[in-house]
C-alpha positions in Angstrom: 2.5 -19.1 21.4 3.4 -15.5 22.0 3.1 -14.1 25.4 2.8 -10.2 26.6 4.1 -8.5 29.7 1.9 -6.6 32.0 2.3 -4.9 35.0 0.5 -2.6 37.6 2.2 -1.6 41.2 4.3 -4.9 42.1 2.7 -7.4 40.1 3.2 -8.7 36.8 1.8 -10.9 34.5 2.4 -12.6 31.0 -0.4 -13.1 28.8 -1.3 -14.7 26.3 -2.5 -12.8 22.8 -6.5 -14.1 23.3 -6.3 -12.6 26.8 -5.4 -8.9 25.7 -8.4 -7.4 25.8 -10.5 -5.0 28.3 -12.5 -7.4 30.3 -10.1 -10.1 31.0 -7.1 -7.3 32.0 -10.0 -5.1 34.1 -10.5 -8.7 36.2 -7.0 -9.5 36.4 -5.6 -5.6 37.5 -8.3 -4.6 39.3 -9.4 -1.6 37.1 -12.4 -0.6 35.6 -12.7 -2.3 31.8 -13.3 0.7 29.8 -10.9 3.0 31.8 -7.6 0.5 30.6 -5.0 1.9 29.2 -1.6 0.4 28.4 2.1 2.4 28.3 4.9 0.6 26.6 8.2 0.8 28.1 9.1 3.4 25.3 6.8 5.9 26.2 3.3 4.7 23.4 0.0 4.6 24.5 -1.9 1.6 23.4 -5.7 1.7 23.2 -8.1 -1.0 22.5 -10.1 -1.4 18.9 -13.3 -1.4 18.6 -13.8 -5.0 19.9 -12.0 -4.0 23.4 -8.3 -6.4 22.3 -5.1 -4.8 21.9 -2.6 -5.4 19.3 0.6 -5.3 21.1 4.7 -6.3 20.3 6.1 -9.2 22.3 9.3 -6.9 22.3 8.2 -4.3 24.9 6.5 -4.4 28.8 3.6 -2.4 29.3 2.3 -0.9 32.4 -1.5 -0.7 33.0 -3.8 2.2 34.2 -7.2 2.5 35.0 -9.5 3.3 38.1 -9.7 0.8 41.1 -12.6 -1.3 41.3 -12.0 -1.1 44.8 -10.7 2.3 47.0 -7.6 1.8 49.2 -8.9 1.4 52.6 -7.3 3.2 55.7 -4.3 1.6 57.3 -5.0 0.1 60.6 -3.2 2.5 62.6 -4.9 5.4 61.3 -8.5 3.3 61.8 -7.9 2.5 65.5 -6.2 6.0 66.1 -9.5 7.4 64.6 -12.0 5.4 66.7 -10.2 5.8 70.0 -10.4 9.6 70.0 -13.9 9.5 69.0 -14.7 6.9 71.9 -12.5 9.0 74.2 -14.0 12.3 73.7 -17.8 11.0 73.6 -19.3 12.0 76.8 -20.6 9.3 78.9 -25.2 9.3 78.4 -27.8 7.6 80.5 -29.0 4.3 79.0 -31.3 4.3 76.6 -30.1 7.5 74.7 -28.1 7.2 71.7 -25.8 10.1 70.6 -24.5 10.0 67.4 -20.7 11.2 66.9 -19.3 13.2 64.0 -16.1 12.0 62.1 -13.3 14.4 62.5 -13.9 17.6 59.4 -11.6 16.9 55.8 -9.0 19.1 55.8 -9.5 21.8 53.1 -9.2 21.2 49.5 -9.3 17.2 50.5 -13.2 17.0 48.8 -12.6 19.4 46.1 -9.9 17.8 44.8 -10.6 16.6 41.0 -10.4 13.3 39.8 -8.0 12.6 36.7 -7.4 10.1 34.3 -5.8 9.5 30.9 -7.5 9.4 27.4 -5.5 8.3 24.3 -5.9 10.2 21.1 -5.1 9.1 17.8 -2.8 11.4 15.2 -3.5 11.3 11.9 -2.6 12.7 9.0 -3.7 13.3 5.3 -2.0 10.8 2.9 -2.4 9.8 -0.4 -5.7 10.3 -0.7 -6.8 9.0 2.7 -6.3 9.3 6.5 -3.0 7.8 8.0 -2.7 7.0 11.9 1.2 8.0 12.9 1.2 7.9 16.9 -1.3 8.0 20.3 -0.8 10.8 21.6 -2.0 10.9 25.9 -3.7 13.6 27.4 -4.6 14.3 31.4 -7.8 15.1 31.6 -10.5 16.1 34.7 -14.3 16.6 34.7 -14.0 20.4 34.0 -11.1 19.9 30.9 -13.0 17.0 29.5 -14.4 19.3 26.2 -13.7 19.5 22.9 -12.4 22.8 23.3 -9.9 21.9 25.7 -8.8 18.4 24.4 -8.3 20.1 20.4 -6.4 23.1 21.8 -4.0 20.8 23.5 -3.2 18.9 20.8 -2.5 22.2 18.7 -0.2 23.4 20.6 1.5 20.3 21.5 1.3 18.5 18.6 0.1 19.9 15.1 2.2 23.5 15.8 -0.8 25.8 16.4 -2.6 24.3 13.7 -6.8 24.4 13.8 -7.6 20.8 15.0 -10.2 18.8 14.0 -11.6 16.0 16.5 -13.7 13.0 14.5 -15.1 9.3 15.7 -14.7 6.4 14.6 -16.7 7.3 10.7 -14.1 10.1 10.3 -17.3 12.5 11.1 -16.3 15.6 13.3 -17.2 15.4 16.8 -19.4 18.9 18.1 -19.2 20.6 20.9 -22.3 19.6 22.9 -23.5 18.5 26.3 -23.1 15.0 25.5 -19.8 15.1 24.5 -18.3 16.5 28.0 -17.3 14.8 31.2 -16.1 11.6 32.2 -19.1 9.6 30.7 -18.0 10.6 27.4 -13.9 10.7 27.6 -13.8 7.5 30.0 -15.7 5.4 27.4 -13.6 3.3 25.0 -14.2 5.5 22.4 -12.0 5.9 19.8 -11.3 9.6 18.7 -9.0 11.0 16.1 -7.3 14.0 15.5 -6.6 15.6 12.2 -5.7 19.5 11.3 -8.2 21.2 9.5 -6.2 22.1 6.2 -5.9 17.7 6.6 -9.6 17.5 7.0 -10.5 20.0 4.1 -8.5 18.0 1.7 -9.9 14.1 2.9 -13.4 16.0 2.6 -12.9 17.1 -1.2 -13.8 20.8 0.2 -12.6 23.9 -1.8 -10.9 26.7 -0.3 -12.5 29.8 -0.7 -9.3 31.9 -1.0 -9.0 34.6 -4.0 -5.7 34.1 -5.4 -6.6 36.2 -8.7 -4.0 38.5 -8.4 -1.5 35.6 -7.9 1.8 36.0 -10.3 3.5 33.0 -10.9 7.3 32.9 -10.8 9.7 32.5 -13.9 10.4 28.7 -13.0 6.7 27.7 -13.5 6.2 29.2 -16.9 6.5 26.4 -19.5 8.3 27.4 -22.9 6.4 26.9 -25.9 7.7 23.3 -27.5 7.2 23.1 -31.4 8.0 19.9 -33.5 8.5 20.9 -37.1 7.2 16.9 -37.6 4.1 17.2 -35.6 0.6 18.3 -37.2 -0.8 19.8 -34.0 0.9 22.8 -32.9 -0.1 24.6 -29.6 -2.3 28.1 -29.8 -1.8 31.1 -27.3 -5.0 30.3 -25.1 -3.9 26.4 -24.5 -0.5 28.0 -23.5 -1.9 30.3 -21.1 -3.9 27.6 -19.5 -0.9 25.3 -19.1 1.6 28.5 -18.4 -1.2 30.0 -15.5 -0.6 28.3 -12.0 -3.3 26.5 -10.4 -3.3 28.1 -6.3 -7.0 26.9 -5.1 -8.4 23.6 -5.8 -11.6 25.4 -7.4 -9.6 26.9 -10.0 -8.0 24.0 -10.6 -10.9 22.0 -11.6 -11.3 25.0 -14.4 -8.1 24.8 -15.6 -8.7 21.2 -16.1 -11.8 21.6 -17.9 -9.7 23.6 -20.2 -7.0 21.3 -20.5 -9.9 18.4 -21.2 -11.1 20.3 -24.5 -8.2 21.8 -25.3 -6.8 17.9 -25.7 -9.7 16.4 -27.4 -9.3 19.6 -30.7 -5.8 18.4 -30.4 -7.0 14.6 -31.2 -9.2 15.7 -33.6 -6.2 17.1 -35.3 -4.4 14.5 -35.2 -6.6 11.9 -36.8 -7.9 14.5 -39.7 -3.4 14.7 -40.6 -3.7 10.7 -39.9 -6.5 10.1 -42.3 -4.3 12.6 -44.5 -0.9 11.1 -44.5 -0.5 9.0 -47.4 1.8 6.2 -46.0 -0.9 5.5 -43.2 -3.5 5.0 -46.7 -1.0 3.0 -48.5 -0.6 0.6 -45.5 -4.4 0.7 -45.1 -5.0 -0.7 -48.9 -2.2 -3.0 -48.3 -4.2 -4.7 -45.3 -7.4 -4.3 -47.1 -6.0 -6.9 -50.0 -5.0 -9.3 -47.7 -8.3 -9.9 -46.0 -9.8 -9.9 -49.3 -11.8 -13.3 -50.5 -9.8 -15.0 -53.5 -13.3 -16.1 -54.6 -15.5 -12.6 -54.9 -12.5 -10.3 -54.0 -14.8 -8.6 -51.2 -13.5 -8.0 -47.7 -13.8 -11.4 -46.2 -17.2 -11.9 -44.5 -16.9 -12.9 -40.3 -18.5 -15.9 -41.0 -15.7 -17.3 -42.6 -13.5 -20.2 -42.4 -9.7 -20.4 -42.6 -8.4 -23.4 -45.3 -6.1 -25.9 -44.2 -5.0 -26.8 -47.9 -3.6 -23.1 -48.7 -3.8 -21.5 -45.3 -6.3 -18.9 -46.7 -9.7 -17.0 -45.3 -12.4 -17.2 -47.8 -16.0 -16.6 -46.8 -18.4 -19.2 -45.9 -21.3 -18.3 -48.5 -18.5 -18.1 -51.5 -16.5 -21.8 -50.5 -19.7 -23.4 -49.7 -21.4 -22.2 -53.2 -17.8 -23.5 -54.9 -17.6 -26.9 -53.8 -21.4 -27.6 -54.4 -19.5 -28.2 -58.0 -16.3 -28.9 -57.7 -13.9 -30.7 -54.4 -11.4 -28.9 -55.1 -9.5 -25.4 -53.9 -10.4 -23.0 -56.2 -6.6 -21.6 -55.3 -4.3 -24.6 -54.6 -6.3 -26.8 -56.5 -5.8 -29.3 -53.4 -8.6 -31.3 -51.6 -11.3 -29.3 -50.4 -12.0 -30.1 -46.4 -14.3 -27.7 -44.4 -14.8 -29.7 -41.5 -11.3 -30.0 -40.8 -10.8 -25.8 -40.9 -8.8 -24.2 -38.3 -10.5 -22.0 -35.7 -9.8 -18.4 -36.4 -8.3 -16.1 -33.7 -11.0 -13.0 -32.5 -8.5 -10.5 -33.4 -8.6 -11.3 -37.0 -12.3 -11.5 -37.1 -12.8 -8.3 -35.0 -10.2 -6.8 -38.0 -12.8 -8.1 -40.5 -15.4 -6.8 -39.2 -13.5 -3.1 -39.1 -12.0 -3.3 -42.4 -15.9 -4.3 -43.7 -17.1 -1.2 -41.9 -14.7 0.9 -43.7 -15.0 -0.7 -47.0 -18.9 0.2 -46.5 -18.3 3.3 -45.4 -16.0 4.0 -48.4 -19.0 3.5 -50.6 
């Protein structure tokens, strides 16, 4: 079984991959569950899913950080030094009065110093179609930089190149800039937050940009020349070359251009089955087929009820063989035994043929 290294100060531990998770390393380290964080030996931040466990390599050590259960208490020395001044310099009272002594005053700055700690952030980007996680990226934080604000313009500049970040939870749903979502109660929770830019976000969204690019000029590489077959029926006109030729800058314009495109295509199928139904080689092959699937008995399109006879390997319909061996046994073609219990079974795609070629022969009259 697989076993993980973890360490804090001077100890260190190995654990096992059902003890990875917040409650059983926040009892073991001495921290605060949801303030763990892990730090691989190469510099990653690991944070916990949604179910508090880590997913971590057997490969690297990590170091853990979170907030003491417990303060550090004074050192002795300093403890004794502090209560024999104070017993020194009490004055001496009668019995019976109590006076009660002052500690020594914090030197300045010693209360107002902040308290820090570490959040993870997840990086993601815009890929394929969807959201991509690509590293955890750590930032310092105190109870007056623990914002929105703050935590996005951090990860601009030091991550996404100045780029307008976009923080979201856990549903990909962007995270506002209220009360509730300031201060240690919020950033020291294991909550998962993820950072995206906003041209990212705008694109996982589906939203349109709003830009006007109608003066846009495209350059001479994107202009398509106009391909002509002197084989093909369908030619192209000037408006379907203009919207293939015309760049597409902004999604909105794009979905136009498509629209275009869409009925521009189906007139060009339209064309092409009007020179189909035209071209005589495609009618010739159609009679062709037609006399094959053509009963021997009433030279009609074979009906689908049919069956297919094992003495001639023919298709005759049902109603016509049925009617010809009520007076005679034998094949009206081969001459052979007549047998329709023993027929063959007949594949779909010859009866779904039948039934087009009946369709057309009705059609035709």
């Amino acid at each position: 079984m697989s076993s993980y290294t973890l360490y804090k100060d001077s100890r260190k531990l190995k654990l096992k991959e059902e003890q990875l998770n917040l409650k059983h390393i926040g009892q073991i380290f001495g921290v605060f569950p949801d303030s763990v964080l892990l730090i691989a030996d190469d510099g990653s931040v690991e944070t916990p899913d949604e179910r508090g466990e880590f997913a971590l390599q057997t490969y690297l050590r990590y170091q853990v950080h979170g907030d003491p259960l417990v303060p550090k208490a004074p050192s002795s020395t300093g403890a004794a030094a502090v209560s024999s001044s104070v017993s020194t310099s009490a004055p001496r009272t009668p019995r019976g009065i109590s006076i009660k002594t002052k500690w020594p005053a914090k030197p300045p700055g010693a209360a107002a110093k902040a308290i820090e700690w570490t959040k993870g952030i997840e990086v993601n980007q815009f890929v394929n179609g969807g959201l991509k996680k690509f590293s955890n990226f750590p930032i310092l934080l105190t109870e007056a930089t623990a914002t929105i604000g703050h935590v996005s313009e951090q990860l601009s500049n030091e991550v996404f190149s100045g780029k307008k970040v976009i923080l979201m939870d856990n549903d990909n749903l962007p995270i506002p800039e209220t009360s509730a979502s300031r201060g240690c109660k919020f950033w020291k929770s294991n909550k998962r937050i993820k950072a995206i830019t906003d041209e990212d976000y705008r694109c996982y969204q589906g939203i349109e940009d709003d830009d006007d690019d109608d003066d846009f000029e495209p350059l001479p590489s994107f202009r398509r020349s106009k391909i002509s077959s002197p084989t093909s029926p369908i030619t192209l006109t000037s408006s379907d070359e203009e919207d293939y030729t015309k760049p597409c800058s902004s999604k909105g314009k794009g979905k136009k251009i498509r629209k275009k495109r869409d009925s521009a295509l189906e007139e060009r199928v339209t064309k092409l089955e009007k020179a189909l139904e035209a071209n005589p080689t495609s009618c010739e092959t159609c009679k062709l087929v037609e006399e094959m699937f053509k009963c021997f008995v009433c030279k009609s399109i074979i009906q689908q009820d049919c069956f297919l006879l094992v003495c001639c390997k023919q298709l005759v319909c049902k109603t016509c063989i049925t009617q010809w061996i009520a007076t005679s046994q034998s094949c009206p073609l081969c001459r052979e035994s007549v047998d329709i219990e023993g027929n063959a079974p007949i594949p779909r795609s010859v009866l779904e043929l039948i039934l087009l070629l009946s369709k057309k022969e009705s059609s035709a009259e």
